[in-house]
The first five atom37 places (N, CA, C, CB, O) and aatype in JSON, in Angstrom:
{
  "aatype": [20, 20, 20, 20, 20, 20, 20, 20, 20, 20, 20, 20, 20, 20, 20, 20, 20, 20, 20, 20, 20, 20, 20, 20, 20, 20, 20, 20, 20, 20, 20, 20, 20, 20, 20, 20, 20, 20, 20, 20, 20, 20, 20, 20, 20, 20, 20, 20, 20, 20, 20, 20, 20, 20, 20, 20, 20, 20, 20, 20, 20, 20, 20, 20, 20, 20, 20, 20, 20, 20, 20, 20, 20, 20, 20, 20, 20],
  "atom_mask": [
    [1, 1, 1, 1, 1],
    [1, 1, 1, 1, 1],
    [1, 1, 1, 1, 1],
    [1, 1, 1, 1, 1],
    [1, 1, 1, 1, 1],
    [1, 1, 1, 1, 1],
    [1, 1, 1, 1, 1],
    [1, 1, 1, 1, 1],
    [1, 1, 1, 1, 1],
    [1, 1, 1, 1, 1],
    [1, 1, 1, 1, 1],
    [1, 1, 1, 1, 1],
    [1, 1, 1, 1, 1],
    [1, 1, 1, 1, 1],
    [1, 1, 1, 1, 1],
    [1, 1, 1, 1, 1],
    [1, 1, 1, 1, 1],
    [1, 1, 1, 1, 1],
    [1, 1, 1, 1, 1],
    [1, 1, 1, 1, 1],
    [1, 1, 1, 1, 1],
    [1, 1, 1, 1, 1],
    [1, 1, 1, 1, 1],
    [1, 1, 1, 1, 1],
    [1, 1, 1, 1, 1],
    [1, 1, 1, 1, 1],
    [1, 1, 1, 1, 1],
    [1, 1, 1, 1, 1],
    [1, 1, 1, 1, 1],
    [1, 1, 1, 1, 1],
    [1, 1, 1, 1, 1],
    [1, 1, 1, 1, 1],
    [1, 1, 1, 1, 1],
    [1, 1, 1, 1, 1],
    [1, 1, 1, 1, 1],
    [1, 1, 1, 1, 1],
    [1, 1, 1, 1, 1],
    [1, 1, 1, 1, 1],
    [1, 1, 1, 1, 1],
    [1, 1, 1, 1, 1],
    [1, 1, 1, 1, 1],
    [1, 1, 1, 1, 1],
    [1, 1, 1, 1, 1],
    [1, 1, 1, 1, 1],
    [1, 1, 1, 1, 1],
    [1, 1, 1, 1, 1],
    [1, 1, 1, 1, 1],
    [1, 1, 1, 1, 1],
    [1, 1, 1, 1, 1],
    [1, 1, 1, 1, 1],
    [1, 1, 1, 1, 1],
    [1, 1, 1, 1, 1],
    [1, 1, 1, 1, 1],
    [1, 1, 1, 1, 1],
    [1, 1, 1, 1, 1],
    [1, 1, 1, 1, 1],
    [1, 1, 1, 1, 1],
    [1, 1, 1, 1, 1],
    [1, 1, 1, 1, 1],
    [1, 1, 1, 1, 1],
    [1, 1, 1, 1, 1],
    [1, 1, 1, 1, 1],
    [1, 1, 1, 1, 1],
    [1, 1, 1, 1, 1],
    [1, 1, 1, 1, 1],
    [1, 1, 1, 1, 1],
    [1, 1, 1, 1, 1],
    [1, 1, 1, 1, 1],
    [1, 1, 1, 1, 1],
    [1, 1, 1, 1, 1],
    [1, 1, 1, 1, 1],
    [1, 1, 1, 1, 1],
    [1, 1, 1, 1, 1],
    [1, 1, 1, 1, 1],
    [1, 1, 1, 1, 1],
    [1, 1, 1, 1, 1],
    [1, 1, 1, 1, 1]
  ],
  "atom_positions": [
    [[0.84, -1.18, 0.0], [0.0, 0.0, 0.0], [0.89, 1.25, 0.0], [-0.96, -0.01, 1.22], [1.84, 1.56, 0.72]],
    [[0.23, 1.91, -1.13], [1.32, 3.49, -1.09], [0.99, 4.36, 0.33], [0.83, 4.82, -2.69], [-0.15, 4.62, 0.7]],
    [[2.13, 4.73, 0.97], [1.53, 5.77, 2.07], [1.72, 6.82, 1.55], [2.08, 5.87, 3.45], [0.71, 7.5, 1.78]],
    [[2.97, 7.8, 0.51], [3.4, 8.66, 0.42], [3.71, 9.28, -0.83], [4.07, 8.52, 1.04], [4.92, 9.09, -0.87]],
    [[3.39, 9.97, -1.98], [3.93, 9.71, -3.6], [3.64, 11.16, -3.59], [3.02, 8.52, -4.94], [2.72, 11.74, -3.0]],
    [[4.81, 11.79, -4.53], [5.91, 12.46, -5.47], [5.63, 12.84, -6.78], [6.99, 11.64, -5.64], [6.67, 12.55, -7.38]],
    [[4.95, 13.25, -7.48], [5.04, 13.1, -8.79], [5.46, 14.78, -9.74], [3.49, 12.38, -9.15], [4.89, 15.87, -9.67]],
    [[6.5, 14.39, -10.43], [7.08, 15.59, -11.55], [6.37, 15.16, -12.72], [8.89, 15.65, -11.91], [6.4, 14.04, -13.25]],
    [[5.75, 16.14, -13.05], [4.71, 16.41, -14.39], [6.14, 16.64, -15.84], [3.4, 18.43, -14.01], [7.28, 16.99, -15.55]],
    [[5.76, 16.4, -17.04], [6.72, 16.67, -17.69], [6.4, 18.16, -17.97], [6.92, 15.74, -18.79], [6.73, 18.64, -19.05]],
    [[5.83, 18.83, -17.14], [5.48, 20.13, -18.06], [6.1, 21.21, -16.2], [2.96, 20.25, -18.91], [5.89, 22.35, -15.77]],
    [[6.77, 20.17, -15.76], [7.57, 20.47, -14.78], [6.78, 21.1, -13.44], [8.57, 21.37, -15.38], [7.27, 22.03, -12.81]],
    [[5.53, 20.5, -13.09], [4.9, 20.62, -12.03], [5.23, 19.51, -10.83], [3.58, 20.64, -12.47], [5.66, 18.37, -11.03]],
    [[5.01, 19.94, -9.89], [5.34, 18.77, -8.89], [4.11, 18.51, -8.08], [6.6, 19.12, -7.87], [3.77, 19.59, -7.58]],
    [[3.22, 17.47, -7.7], [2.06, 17.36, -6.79], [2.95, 16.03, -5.66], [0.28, 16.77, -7.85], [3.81, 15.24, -6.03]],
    [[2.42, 16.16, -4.35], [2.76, 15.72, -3.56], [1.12, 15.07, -2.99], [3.7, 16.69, -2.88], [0.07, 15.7, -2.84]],
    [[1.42, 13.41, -2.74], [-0.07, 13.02, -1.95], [0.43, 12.15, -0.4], [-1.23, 11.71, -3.2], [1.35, 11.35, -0.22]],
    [[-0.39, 12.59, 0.35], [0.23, 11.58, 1.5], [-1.22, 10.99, 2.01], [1.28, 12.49, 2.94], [-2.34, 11.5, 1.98]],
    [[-0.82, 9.88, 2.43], [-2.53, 8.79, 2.62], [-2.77, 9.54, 4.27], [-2.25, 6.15, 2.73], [-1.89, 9.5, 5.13]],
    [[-4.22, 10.24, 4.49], [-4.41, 10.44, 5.29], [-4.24, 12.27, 6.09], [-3.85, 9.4, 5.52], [-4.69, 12.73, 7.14]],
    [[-3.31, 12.9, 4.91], [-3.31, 14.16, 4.27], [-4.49, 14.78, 3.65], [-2.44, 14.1, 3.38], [-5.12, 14.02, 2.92]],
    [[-5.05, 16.31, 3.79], [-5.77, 16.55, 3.18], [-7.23, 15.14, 2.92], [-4.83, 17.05, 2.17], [-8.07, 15.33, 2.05]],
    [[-7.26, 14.53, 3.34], [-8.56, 13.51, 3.03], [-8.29, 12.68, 2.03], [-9.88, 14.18, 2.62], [-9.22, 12.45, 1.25]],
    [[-6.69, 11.89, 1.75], [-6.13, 11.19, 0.71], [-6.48, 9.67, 1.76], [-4.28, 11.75, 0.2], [-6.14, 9.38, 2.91]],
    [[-7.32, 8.95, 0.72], [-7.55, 7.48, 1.51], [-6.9, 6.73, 0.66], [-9.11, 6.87, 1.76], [-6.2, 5.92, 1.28]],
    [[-6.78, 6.61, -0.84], [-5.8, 5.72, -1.31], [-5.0, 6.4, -2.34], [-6.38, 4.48, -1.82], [-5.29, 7.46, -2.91]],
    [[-3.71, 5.48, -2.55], [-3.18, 5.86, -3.91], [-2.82, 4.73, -4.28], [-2.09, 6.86, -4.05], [-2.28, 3.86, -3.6]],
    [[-3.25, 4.72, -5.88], [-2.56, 3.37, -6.7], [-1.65, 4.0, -7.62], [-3.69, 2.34, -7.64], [-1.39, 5.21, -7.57]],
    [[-1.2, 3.28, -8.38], [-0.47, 2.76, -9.87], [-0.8, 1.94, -10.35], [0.69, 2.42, -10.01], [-0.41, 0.82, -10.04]],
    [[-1.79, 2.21, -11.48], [-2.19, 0.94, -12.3], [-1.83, 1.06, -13.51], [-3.57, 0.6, -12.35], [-2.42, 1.69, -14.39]],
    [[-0.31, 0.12, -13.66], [0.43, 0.26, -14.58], [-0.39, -0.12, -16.42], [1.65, -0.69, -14.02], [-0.11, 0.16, -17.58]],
    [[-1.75, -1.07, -15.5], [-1.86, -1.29, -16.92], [-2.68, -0.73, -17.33], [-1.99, -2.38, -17.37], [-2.85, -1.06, -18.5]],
    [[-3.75, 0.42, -16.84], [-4.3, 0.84, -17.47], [-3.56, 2.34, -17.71], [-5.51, 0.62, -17.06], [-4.04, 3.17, -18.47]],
    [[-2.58, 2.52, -17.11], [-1.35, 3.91, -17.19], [-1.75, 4.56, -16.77], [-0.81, 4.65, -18.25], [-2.25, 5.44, -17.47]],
    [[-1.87, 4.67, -15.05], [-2.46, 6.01, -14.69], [-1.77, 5.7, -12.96], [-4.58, 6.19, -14.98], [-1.11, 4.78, -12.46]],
    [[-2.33, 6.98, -12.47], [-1.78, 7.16, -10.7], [-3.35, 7.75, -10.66], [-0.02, 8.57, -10.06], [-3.81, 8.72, -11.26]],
    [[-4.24, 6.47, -9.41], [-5.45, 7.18, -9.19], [-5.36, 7.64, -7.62], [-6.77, 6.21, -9.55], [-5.04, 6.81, -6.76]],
    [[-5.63, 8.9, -7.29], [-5.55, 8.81, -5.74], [-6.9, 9.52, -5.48], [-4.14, 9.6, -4.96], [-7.39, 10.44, -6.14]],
    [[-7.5, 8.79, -4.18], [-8.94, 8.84, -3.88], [-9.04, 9.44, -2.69], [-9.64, 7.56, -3.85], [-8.17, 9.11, -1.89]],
    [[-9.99, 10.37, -2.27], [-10.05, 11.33, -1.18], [-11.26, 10.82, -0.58], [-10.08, 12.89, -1.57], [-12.08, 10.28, -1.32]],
    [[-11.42, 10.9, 0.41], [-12.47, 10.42, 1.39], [-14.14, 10.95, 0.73], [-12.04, 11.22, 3.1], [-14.33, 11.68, -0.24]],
    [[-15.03, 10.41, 1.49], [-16.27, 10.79, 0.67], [-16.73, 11.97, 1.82], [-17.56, 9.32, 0.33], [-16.53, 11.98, 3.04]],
    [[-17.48, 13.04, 0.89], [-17.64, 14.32, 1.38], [-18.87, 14.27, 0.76], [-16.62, 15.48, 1.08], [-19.18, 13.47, -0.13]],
    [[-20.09, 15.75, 1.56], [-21.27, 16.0, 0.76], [-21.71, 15.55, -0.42], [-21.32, 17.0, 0.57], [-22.69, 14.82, -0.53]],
    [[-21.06, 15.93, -1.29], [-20.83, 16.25, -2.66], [-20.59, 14.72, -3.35], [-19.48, 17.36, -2.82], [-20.98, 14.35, -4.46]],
    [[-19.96, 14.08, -2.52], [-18.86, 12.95, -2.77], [-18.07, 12.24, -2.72], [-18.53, 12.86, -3.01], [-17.94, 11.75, -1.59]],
    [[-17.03, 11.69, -3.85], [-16.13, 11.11, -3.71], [-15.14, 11.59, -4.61], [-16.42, 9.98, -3.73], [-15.39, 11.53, -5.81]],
    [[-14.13, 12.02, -4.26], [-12.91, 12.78, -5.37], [-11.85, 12.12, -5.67], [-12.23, 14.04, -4.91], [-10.94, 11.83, -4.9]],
    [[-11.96, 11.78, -7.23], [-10.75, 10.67, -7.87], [-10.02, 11.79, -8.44], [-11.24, 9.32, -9.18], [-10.65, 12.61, -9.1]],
    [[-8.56, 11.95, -8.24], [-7.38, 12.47, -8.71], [-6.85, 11.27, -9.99], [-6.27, 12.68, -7.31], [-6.51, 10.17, -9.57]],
    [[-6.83, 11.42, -10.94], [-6.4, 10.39, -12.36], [-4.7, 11.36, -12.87], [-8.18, 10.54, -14.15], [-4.68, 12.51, -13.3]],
    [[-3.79, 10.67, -12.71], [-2.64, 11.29, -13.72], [-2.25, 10.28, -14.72], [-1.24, 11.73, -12.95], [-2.13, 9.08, -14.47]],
    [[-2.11, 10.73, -15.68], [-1.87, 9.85, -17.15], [0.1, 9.31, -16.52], [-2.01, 11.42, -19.25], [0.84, 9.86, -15.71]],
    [[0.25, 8.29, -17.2], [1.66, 8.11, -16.78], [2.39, 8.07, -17.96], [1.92, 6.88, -15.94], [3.32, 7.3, -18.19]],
    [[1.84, 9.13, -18.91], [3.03, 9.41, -20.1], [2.69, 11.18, -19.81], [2.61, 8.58, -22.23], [3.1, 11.91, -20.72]],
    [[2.17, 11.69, -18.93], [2.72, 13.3, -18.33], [3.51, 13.08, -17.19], [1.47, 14.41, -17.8], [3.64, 14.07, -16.47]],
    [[4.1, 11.98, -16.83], [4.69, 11.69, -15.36], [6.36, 11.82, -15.91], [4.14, 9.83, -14.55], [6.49, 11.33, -17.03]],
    [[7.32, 12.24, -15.48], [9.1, 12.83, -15.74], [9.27, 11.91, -14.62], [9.76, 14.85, -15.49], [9.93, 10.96, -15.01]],
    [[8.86, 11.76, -13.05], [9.3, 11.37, -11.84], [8.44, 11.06, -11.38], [9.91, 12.04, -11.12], [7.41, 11.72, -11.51]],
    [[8.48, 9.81, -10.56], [7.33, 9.37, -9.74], [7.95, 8.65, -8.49], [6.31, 8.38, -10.59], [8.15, 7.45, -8.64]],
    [[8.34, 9.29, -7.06], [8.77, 8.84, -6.24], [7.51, 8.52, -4.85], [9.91, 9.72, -6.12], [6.76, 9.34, -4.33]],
    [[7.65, 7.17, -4.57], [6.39, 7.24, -3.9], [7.4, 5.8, -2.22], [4.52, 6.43, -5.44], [8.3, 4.97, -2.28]],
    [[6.61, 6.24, -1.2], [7.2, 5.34, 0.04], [5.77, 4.1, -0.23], [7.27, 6.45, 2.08], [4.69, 4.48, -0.68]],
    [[6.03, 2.69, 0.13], [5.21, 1.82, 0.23], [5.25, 1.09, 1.56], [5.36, 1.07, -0.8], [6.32, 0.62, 1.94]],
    [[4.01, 0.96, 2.37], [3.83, 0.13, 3.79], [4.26, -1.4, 3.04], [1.87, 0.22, 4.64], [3.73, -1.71, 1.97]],
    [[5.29, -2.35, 3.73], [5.02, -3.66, 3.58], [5.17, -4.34, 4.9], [5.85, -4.24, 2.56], [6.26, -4.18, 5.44]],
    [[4.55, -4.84, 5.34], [4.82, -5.49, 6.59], [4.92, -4.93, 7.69], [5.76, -6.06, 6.58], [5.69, -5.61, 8.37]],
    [[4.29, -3.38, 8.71], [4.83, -3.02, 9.16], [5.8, -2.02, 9.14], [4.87, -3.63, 9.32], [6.03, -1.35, 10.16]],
    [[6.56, -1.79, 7.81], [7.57, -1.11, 7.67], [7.55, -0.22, 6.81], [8.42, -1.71, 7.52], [6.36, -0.24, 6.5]],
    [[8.13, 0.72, 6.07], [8.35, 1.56, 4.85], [9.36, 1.83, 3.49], [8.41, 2.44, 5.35], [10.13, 2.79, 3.42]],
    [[9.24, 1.07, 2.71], [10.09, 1.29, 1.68], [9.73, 2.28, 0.54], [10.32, 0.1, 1.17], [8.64, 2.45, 0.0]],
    [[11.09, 2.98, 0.28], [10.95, 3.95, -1.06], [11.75, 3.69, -2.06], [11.22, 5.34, -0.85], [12.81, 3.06, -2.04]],
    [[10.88, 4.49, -3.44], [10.66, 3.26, -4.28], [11.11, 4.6, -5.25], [8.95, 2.18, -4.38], [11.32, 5.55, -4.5]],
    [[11.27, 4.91, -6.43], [11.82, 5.84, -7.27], [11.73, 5.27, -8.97], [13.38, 6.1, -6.71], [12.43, 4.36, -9.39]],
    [[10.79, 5.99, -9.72], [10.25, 5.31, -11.11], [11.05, 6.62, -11.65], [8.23, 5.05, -11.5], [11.2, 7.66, -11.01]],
    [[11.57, 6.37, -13.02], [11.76, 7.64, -13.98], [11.37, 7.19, -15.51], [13.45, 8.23, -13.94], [11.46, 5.97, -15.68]],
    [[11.07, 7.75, -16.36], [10.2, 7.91, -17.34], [12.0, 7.95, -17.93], [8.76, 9.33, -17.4], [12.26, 8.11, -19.12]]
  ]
}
């Protein structure tokens, strides 16, 4: 499970998500459909899906829970 992710836009933006930040309940990488979805808790209104394409992604540094513990992990385009 991602706790923590990084991402450099190629158009040189940087967004930062942390699980439990701002109302961030998950973040994936779903390599195969090419995207970073991160999902924010449900509010009035809703439920708010964040979608980034992963051919606008330059950097994608993200920490992962396994066991108890925390590993970081570092993708480059």
């Amino acid at each position: 499970m991602i706790e923590k992710l990084e991402v450099s836009l190629i158009n040189e933006n940087v967004h930062n998500f942390k699980k439990g930040e701002f109302g961030v309940e998950k973040i994936e990488i779903d390599e195969d459909r090419g995207l970073i979805e991160v999902t924010y808790g449900a509010k009035e209104d809703g439920i708010k899906h964040v979608i980034i394409p992963l051919q606008n992604i330059e950097k994608c540094d993200y920490m992962e829970k396994v066991g108890g513990k925390v590993e970081s992990e570092v993708e480059k385009k």
